[in-house]
C-alpha angles and dihedrals in degrees: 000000000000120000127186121183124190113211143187121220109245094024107132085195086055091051093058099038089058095031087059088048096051086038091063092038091249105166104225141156128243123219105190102199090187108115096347112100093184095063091039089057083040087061094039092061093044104045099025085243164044121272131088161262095042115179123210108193102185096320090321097117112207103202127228080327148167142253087243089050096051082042084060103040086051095051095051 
């Protein structure tokens, strides 16, 4: 499984998004659009938006999302 998440510093959706998949040992990679405007072009382009976090679960996009939505989509 890959996962990417795009976050936003300071984004307490973001946190928890990040802090379940580390709870329940997910690899993933963070993508940290702070201050990085390759990987926020990278999101917009993806998601059609701005807003984070966005989760990409091997090509399945959670938009703008939550921790329990991420929870959900894994235990599907």
């Amino acid at each position: 499984m890959k996962i990417t998440v795009w976050t936003k510093i300071g984004c307490g959706w973001c946190d928890e998004v990040t802090e379940l998949l580390r709870a329940r040992n997910v690899p993933f990679e963070e993508r940290v659009v702070t201050g990085n405007r390759e990987y926020f072009q990278e999101m917009v382009k993806k998601s059609g938006q701005t807003l984070a976090p966005v989760v990409d679960i091997d090509g399945h996009l959670l938009i703008d999302t939550d921790a329990d939505a991420v929870e959900a989509y894994l235990d599907r």
